[in-house]
C-alpha positions in Angstrom: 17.9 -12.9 -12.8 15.2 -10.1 -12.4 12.5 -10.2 -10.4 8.8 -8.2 -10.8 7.2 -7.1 -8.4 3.3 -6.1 -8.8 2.7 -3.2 -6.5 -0.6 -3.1 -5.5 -1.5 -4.7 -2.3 -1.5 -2.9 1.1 -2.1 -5.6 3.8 -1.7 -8.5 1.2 2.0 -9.0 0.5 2.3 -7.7 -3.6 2.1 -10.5 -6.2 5.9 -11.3 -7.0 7.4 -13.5 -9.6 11.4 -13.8 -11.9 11.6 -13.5 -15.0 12.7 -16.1 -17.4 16.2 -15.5 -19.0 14.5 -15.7 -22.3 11.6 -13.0 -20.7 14.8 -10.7 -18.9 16.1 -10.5 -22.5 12.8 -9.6 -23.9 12.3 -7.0 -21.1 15.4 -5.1 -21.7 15.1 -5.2 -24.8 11.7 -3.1 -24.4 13.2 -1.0 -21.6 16.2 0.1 -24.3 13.6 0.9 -26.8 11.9 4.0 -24.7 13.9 6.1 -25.2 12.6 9.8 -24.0 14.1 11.1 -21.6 11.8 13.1 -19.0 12.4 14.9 -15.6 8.9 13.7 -14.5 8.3 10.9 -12.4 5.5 8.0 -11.7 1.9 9.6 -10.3 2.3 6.7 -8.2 5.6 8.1 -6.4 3.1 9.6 -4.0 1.6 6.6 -2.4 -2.2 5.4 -3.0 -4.2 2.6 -2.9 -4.6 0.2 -5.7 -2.5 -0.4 -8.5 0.9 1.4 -7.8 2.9 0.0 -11.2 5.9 -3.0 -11.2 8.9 -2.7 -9.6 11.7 -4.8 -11.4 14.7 -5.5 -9.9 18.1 -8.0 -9.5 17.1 -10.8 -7.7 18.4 -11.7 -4.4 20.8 -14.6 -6.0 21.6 -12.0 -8.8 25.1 -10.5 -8.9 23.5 -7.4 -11.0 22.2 -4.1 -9.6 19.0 -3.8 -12.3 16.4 -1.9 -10.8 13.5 -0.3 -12.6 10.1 1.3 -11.3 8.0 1.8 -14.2 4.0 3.0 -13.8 2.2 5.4 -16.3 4.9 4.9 -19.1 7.5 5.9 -17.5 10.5 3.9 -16.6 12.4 5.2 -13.5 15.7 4.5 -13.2 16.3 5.5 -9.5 17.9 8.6 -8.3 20.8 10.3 -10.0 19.7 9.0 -13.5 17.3 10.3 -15.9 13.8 8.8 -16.2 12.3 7.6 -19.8 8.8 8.0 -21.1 6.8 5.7 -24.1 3.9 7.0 -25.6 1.6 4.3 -24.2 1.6 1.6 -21.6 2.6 -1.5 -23.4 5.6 -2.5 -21.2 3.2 -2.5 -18.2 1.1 -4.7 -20.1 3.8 -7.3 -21.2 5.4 -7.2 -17.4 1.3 -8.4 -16.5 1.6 -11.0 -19.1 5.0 -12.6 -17.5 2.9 -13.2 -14.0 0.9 -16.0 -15.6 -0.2 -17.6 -12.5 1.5 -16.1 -10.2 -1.9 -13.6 -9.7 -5.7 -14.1 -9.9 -7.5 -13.6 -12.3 -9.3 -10.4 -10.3 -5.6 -8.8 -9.7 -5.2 -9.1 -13.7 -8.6 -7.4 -14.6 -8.2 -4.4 -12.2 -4.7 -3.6 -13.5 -5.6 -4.0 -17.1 -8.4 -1.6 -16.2 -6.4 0.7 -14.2 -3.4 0.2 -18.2 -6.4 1.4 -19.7 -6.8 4.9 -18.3 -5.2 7.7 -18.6 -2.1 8.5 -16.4 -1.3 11.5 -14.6 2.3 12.2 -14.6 3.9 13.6 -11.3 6.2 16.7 -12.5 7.1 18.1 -9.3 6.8 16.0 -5.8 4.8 17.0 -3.2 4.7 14.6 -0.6 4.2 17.1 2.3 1.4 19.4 0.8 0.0 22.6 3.3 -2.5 21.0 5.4 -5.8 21.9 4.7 -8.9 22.6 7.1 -10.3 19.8 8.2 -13.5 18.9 10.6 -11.4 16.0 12.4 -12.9 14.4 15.9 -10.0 15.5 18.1 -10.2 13.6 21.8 -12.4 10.9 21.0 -9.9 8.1 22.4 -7.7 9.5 25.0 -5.0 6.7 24.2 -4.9 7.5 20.4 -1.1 7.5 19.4 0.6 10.9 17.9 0.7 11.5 14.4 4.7 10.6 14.2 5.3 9.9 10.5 8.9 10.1 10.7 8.9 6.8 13.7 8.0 4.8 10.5 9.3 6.3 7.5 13.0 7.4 8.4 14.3 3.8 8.5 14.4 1.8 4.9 13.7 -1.4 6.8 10.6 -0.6 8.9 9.6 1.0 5.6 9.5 -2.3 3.6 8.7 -4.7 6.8 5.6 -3.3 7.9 2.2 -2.9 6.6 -1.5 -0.8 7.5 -2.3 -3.7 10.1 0.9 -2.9 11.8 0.7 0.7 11.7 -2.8 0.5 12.4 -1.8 -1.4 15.5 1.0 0.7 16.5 3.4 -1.7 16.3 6.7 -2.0 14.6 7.9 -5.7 14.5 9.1 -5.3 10.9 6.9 -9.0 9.9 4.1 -7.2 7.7 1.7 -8.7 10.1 -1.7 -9.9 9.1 -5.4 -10.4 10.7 -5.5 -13.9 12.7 -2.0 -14.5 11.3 -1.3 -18.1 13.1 -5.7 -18.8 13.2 -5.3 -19.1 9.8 -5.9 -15.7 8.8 -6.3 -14.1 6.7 -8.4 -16.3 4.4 -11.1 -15.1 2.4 -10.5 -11.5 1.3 -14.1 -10.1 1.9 -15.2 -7.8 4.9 -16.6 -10.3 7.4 -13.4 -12.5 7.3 -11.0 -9.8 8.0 -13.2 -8.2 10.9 -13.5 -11.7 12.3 -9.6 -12.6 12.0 -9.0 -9.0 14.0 -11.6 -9.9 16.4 -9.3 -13.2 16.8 -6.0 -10.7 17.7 -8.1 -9.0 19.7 -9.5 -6.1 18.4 -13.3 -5.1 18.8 -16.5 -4.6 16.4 -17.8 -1.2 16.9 -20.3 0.6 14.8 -19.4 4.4 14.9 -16.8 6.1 16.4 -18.3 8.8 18.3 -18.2 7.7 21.4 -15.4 8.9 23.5 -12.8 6.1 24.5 -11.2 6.4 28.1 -7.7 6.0 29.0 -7.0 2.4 29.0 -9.4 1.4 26.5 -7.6 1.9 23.3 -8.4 3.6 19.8 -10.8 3.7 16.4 -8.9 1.9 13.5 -11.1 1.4 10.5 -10.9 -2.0 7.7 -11.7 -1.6 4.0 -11.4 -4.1 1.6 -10.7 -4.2 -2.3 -13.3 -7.5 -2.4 -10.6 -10.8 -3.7 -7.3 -8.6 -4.0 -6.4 -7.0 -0.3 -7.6 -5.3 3.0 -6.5 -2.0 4.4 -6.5 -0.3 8.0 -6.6 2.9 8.8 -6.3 4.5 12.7 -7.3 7.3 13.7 -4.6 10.0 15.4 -4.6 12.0 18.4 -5.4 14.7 16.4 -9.1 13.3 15.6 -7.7 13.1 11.8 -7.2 9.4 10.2 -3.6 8.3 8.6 -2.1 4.9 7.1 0.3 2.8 5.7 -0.2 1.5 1.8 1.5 -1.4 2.2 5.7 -1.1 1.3 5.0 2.7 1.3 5.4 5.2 4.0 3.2 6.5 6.8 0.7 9.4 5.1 -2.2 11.5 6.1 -3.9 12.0 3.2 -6.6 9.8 0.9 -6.6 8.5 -2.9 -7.2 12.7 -3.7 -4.5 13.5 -1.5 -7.1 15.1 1.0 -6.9 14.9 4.8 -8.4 11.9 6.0 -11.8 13.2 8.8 -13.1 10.4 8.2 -12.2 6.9 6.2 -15.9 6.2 5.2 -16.0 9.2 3.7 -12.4 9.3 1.7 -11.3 8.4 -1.3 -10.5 4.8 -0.5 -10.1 4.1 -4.9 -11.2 1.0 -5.5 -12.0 -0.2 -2.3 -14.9 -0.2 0.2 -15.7 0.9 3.5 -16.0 -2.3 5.9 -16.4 -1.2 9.8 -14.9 0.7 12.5 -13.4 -1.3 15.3 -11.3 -0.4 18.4 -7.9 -1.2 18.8 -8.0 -2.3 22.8 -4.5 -2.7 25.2 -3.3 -6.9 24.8 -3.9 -7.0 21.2 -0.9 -10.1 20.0 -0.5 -9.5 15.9 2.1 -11.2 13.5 3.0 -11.8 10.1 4.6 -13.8 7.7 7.7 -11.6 6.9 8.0 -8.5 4.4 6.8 -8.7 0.6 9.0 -6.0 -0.6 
């Protein structure tokens, strides 16, 4: 049995649904027919916000080890095996057909709008670029944690099991946690809901963040929302910079342009929009429904 997985959420745990045996056979039957091989991988290797492509794999009660990860017409096979590219997008376009109702009808309409652009194609990774110069607010909140990518990408499990909101939070409890998870958050999918289901954690409105924050007080995070489909969180660093978590993806610095992040109403957020600063105060209790991935 395979399952799919839509990759596109970041606080939101990604759309998932198995394939019928009838719809397996019908997939691999498409995955055999692309048959270029290519040395290039997915754009969406280097994480991003939005619509990140399908990942289709054995399912749990599955005795096979299928596992495909297939965005701009390209089918990746994992590592060690050579990748395959189709001259358009049409298995992406089938694998969004299988969900039915497994996703909303405003999940379906962004993807099929993202199927019909053109896709940049990743030939060489570059997941570390040089870091530009950047005008960041260094010191603005003396308890602002360190820019320590490697505490939350070196381990496959914390990875997968955490999302923005934890990162965001500083805290690793590997339960992709969610706003007013327990209130019954997170509800509603639009700015004011999300702010108010933080506020219920604990965190606290603000409207800028250029006041300096004492020891003790906490740090600036920042919530913007792709309205019906997901939230994000971003937190700002030690360093006065901004970084985050794309949901099942690791920790990065950089925006939608791959651009160090001064200031996340000012980024490239793709298709989502800037909601409010808050501050991320000491006693804050989050939790989460377990990981999507």
């Amino acid at each position: 049995m395979l399952e799919v997985v839509l990759d596109i959420c970041s606080g939101m745990p990604n759309p998932h649904w198995v394939l019928s045996d009838s719809q397996e056979e019908k997939f691999l039957s498409k995955v055999k027919a692309v048959t270029t091989p290519t040395l290039s991988k997915p754009s969406s290797v280097v994480p991003k916000l939005g619509y990140r492509g399908f990942i289709v794999r054995s399912s749990h009660c599955s005795g096979s080890g299928n596992s495909f990860f297939i965005h701009g017409g390209i089918v990746d096979f994992g590592q060690f095996r050579v990748n395959r590219k189709a001259d358009n997008r049409d298995l992406e376009r089938w694998l969004l057909d299988s969900a039915k109702s497994y996703i909303s009808n405003s999940i379906r309409t962004e993807v099929n709008n993202e199927l019909g652009k053109s896709s940049s194609i990743l030939q060489t990774l570059a997941l570390d670029p040089p870091q530009p110069q950047v005008d960041c607010l260094a010191g603005q909140a003396a308890d602002a944690p360190a820019y320590n990518p490697g505490l939350w990408n070196n381990n496959p499990v914390t990875v997968s099991s955490n999302n923005c909101y934890n990162y965001a939070n500083n805290y690793i409890d590997n339960l992709f946690a969610q706003p007013g998870y327990g209130r019954g958050g997170p509800g509603n999918l639009a700015c004011p809901d999300c702010q108010q289901n933080a506020t219920a954690d604990g965190l606290v409105a603000c409207n800028d963040v250029n006041n300096a924050l004492r020891a003790g007080e906490g740090w600036y995070v920042a919530l913007v929302i792709n309205p019906g489909i997901d939230y994000h969180w971003y937190r700002q660093d030690n360093t006065g910079c901004w970084s985050h978590k794309q949901g099942c993806w690791p920790v990065t610095d950089r925006d939608n342009s791959g651009n160090v992040i001064a200031d996340p109403q000012h980024c490239d957020l793709g298709a989502y929009v800037f909601c409010t600063y808050m501050i991320r105060p000491p006693g804050v209790a989050i939790s989460g429904g377990g990981s999507p991935c």
